[in-house]
C-alpha positions as CSV (number, residue, x, y, z in Angstrom):
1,X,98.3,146.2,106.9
2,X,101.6,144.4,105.9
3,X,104.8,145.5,106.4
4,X,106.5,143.7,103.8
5,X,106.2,142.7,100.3
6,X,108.0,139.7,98.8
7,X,108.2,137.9,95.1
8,X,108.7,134.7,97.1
9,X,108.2,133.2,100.6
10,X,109.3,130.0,101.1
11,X,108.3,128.1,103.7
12,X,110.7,125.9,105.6
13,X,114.6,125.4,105.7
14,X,114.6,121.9,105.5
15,X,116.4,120.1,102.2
16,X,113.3,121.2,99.8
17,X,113.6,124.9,100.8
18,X,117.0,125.5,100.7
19,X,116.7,123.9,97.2
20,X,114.3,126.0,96.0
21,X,115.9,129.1,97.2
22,X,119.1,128.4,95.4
23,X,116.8,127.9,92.0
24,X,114.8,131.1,92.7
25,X,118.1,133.7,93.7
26,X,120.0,131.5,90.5
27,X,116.9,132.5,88.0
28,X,115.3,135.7,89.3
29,X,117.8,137.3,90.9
30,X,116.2,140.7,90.8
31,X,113.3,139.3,93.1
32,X,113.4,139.4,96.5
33,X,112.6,136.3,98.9
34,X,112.7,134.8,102.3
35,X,112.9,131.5,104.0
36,X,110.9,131.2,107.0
37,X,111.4,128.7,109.5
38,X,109.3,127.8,112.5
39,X,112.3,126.4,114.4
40,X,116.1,127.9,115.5
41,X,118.0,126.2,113.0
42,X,117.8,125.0,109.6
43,X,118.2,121.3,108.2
44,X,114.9,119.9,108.8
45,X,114.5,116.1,109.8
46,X,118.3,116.7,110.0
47,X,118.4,118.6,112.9
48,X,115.0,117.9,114.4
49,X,116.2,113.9,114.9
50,X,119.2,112.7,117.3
51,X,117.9,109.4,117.9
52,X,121.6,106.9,117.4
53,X,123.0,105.7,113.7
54,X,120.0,108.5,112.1
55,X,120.8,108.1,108.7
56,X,119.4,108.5,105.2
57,X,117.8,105.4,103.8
58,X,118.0,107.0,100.2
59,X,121.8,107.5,98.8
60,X,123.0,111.0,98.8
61,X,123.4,111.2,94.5
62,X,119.6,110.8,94.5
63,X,118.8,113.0,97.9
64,X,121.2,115.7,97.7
65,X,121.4,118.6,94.9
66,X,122.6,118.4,91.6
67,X,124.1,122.0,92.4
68,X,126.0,121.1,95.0
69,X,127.6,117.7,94.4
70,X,127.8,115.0,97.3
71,X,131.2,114.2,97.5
72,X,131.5,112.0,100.7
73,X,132.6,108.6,100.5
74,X,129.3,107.1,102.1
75,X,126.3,107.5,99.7
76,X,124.2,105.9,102.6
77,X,125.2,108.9,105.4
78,X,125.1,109.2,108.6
79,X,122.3,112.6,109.8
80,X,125.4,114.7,111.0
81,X,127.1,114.5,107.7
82,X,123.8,115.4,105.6
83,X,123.1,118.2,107.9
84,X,126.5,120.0,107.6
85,X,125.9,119.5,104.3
86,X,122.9,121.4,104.1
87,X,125.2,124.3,106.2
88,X,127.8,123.8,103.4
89,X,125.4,124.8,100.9
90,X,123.5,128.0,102.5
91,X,126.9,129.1,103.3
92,X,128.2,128.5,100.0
93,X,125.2,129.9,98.2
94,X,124.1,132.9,100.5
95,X,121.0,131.4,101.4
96,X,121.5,131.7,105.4
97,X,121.2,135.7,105.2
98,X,117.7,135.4,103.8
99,X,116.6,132.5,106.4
100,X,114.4,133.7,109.6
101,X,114.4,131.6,112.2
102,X,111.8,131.3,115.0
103,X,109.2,132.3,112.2
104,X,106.0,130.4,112.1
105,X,103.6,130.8,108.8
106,X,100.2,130.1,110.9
107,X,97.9,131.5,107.6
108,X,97.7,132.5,104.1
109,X,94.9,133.8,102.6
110,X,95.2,134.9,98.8
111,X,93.9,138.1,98.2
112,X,93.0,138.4,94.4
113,X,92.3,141.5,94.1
114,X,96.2,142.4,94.9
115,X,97.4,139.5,93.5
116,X,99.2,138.5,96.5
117,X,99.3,136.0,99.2
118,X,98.7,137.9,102.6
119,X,100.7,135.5,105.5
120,X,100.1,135.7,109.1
121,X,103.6,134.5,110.9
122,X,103.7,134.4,114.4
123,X,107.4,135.2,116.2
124,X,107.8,131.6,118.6
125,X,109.6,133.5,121.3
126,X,107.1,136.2,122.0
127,X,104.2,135.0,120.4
128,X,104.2,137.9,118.2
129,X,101.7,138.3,115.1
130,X,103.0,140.3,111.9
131,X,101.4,140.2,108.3
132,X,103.7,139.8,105.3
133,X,102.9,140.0,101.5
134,X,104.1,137.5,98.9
135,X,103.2,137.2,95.2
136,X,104.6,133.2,95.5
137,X,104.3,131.1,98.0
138,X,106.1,128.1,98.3
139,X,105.5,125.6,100.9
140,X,108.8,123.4,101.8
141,X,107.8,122.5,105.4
142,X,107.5,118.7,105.1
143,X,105.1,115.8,105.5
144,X,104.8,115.7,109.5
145,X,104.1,116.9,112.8
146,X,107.7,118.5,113.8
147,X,105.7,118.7,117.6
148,X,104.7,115.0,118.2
149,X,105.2,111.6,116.6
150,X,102.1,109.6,116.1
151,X,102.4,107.2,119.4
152,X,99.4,104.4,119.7
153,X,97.2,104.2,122.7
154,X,99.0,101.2,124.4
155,X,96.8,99.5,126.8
156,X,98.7,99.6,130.6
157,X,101.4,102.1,129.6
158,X,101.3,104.1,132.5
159,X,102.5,100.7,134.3
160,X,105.4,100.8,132.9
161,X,108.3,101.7,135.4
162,X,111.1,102.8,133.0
163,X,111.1,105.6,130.1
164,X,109.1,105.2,127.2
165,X,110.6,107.2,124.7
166,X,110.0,108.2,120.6
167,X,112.7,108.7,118.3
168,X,111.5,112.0,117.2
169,X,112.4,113.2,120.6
170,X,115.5,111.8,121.8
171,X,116.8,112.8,124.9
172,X,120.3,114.0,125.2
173,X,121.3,112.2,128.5
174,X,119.7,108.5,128.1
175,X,122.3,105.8,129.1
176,X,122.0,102.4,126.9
177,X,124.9,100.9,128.4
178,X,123.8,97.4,129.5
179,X,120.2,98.2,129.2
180,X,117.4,95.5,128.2
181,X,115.4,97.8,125.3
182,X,112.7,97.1,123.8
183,X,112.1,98.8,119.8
184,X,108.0,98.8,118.9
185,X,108.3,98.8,115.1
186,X,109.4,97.5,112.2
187,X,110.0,100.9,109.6
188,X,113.4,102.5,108.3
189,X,113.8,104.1,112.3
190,X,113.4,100.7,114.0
191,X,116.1,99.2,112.0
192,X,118.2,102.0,112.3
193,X,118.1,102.3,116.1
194,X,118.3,98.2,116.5
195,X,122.0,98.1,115.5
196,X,123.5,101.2,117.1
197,X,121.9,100.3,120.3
198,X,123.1,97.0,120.7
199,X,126.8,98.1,119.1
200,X,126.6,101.0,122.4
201,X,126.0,97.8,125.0
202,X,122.4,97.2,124.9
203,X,120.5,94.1,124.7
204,X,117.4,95.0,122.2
205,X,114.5,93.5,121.2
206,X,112.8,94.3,117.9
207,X,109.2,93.9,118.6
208,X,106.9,94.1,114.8
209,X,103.2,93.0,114.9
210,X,104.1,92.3,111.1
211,X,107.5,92.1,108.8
212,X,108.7,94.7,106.7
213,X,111.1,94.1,103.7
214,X,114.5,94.9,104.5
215,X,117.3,94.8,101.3
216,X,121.0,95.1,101.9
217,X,123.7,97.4,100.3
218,X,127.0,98.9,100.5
219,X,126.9,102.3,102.0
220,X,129.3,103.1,100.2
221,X,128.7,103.2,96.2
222,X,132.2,101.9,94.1
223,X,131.3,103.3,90.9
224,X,131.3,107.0,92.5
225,X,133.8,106.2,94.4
226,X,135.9,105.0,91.5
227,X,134.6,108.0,89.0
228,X,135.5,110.5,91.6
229,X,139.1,110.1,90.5
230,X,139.2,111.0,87.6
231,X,135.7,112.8,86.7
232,X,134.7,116.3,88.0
233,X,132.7,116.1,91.0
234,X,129.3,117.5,89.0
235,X,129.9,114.6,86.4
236,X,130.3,111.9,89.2
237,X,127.1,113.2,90.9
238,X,124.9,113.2,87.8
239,X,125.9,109.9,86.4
240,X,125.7,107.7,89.7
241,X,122.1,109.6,90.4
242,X,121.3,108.6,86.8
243,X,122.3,105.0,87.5
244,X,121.1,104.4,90.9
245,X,117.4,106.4,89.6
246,X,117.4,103.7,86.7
247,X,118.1,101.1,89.2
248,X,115.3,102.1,91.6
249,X,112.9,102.3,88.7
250,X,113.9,98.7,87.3
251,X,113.1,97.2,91.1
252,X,109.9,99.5,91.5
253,X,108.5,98.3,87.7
254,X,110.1,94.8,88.5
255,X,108.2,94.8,91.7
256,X,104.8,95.9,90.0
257,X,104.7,92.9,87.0
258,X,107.0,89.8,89.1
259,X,106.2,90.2,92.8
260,X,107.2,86.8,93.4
261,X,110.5,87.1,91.9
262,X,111.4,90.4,93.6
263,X,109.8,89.0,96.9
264,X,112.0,85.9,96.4
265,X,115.2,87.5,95.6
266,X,114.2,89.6,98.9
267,X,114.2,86.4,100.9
268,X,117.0,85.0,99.2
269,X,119.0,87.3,100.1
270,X,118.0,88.0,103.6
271,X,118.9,83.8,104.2
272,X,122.1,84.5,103.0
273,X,122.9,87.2,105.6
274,X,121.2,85.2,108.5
275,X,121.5,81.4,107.8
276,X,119.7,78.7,106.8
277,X,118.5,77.7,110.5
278,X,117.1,81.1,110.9
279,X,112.8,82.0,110.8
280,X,112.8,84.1,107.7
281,X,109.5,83.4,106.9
282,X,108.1,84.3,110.2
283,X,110.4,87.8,110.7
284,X,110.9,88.8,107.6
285,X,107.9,87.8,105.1
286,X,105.4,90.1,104.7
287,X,101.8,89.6,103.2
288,X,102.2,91.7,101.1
289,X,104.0,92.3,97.9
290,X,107.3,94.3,97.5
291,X,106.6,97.6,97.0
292,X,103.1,97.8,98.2
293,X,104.6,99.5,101.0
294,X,108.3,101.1,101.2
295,X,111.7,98.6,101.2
296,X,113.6,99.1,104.2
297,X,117.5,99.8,103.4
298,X,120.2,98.4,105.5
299,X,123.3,99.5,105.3
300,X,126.4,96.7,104.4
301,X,124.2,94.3,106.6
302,X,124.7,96.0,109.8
303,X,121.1,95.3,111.4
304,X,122.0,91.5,109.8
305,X,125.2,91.4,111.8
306,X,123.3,92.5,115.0
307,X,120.9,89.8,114.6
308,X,123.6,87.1,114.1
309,X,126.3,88.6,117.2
310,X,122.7,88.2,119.4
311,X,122.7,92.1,120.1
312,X,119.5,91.9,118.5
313,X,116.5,89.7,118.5
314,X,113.6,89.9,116.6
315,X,109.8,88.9,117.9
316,X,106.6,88.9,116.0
317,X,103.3,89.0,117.8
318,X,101.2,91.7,119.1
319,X,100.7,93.9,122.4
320,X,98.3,92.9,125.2
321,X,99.9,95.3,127.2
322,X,102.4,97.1,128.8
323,X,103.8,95.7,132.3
324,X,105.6,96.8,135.8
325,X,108.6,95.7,134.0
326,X,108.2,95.3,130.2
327,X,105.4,94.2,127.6
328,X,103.1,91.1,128.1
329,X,102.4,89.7,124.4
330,X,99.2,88.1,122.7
331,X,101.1,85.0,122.7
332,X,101.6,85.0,126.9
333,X,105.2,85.6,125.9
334,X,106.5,88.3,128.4
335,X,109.5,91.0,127.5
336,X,111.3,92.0,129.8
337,X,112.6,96.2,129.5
338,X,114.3,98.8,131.0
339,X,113.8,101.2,128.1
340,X,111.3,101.4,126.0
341,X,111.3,103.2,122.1
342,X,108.2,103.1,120.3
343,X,109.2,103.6,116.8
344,X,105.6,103.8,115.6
345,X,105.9,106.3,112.7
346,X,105.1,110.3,112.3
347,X,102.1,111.9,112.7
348,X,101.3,113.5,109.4
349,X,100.4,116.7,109.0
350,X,100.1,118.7,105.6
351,X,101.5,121.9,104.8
352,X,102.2,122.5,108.8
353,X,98.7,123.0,109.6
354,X,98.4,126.0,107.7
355,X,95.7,127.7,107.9
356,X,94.7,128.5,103.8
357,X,92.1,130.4,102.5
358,X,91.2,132.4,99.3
359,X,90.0,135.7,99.1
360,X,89.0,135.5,103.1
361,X,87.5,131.6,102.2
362,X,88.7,128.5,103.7
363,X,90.4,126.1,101.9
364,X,89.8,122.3,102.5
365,X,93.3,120.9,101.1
366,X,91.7,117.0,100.7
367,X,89.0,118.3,98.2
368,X,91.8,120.0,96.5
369,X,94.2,118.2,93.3
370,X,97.4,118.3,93.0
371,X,99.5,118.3,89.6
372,X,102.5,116.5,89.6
373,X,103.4,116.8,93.4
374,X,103.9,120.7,92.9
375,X,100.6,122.7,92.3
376,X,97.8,122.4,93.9
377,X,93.9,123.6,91.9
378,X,92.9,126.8,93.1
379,X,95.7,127.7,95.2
380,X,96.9,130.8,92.3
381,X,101.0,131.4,93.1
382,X,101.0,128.4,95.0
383,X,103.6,125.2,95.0
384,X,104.5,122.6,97.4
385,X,107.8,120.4,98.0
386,X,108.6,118.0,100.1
387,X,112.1,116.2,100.2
């Protein structure tokens, strides 16, 4: 039997949860609702990563809520400052008093003859299983694996002597000081760690079996920064989100119908920050077109000025394997390593590995459609979000 009956339930207090909570309380505010979260503190990616420089790679007009205007000075911000924001605004709002933490949702089964979703949660300090009834549910809880990061089988990795270590779990006491490291990747995380590493005293390597597009910008954005002075913060907000959407759409349609010019403005602009004497083609050319898989974002050129100070050099090839002291490449070329971060992506993981079914019958969510990145077919009372 259940012990409690909700309108809502809302799974996850990451950016997409707390955002749909602040909708729900703003337009039903007779209903009552919850936030459950499988972890002991809100925010998400935001708390979960620690890795050095963790950042957004999407400015803060776009990512943050129209509700609660961004108002800091960096639209490309730092993790600790898009996390307190997220505090800012449960505070603010009232959202923390109807967040429980420690609260996995581990299955949901619709019942239709009660018109209401029956969800098993279990309590992640005692192991605890309780029941709850919700007539809405509304999965927030991301795109990943929050346990692991997906981490490739490298051949001879238990020879390595040092630490091998993903970003998704960071330790807290890992010196860099004067430390050879090695970065396996070539995403938004590898060219985020690159820089802040080798600003904190290390000597990195960025090791890519192929090149990713990388653009530069100003972290800060001078039109908001301008408006801000004499605009209300909610008419700043809307009108730089409104121009930097537009802009993001012109590149992305741009992209689609003149590769070749977007790939060479890429380039051009990428020889401009490194030199002329520099191997642009061989580190940063893809073979693919722009767009065809996500542009990196660097924020005013930092991961550029690490390259050209020689805090960070950049080597394409591929593993053969891992070594008593480093990585031994395809090429014969030998890397030498006391740390080791393999940037190598998340594992993904839908809906937190829910367990769905309907009416006692289980769901399989890949023969399923979604509409419009929020409903899913025959999932009645049933949304998804993901931020």
């Amino acid at each position: 039997m259940s012990t409690e009956s909700l309108d809502m339930l809302i799974v996850g207090a990451g950016i997409s949860g707390i955002g749909v909570a602040y909708h729900y309380q703003k337009h039903f505010p007779n209903k009552t609702w919850q936030i459950v979260e499988s972890r002991d503190a809100l925010g998400g990616t935001w708390d979960l990563f620690r890795y050095p420089g963790i950042r957004s790679d999407s400015d803060m007009y776009t990512f943050g809520y129209q509700f609660k205007p961004w108002t800091s000075n960096k639209a490309i911000s730092p993790g600790e400052d898009i996390l307190e924001y997220l505090n800012e605004t449960v505070r603010e709002f009232g959202i923390d008093k109807n967040i429980r933490f420690g609260k996995r949702l581990v299955s949901a089964d619709w019942d239709g003859e009660a018109a209401v979703w029956r969800c098993g949660l279990k309590d992640m300090a005692t192991g605890e299983l309780v029941t709850l009834s919700s007539r809405f549910l509304f999965m927030c809880s991301g795109y990943y694996n929050y346990d692991e990061g997906y981490e490739p089988d490298f051949p001879g990795r238990e020879a390595f002597q040092g630490p091998v270590i993903h970003p998704q779990h960071w330790p807290e006491d890992v010196d860099i000081a004067g430390k050879r490291i090695i970065i396996i990747g070539s995403g938004a995380t590898a060219i985020t760690l690159a820089p802040t590493l080798a600003e904190g005293g290390a000597t990195v390597t960025l090791l890519q079996r192929s090149p990713t597009y990388v653009i530069s910008r100003p972290a800060e954005d001078p039109l908001a920064n301008r408006l801000r002075k004499f605009l209300p913060a909610s008419w700043t907000h809307g009108i730089v989100r409104w121009k930097n959407i537009l802009m993001q759409m012109f590149l992305y349609q741009l992209s689609r119908r003149r590769p070749q010019v977007v790939k060479g403005l890429l380039l051009k602009g990428i020889r401009a920050q490194l030199g002329p004497d520099y191997d642009v083609k061989k580190h940063f050319k893809p073979s693919y077109n722009p767009w065809d898989q996500r542009i990196c974002l660097v924020p005013d050129g930092d991961f550029f000025k690490a390259i050209r100070s020689g805090g960070v050099t950049m080597v394409t090839d591929h593993i053969d394997t891992f070594t008593l002291k480093g990585i031994r490449l395809q090429s014969g070329e030998q890397l030498q390593a006391d740390i080791i971060i393999s940037a190598t992506g998340l594992k993904m993981e839908l809906m937190a590995g829910v367990s769905v079914s309907v009416n006692q019958k289980p769901i399989r969510l890949s023969e399923l459609v979604n509409y419009k990145g929020v409903m899913v077919s025959g999932l009645p009372n049933f949304a998804v979000s993901m931020g």
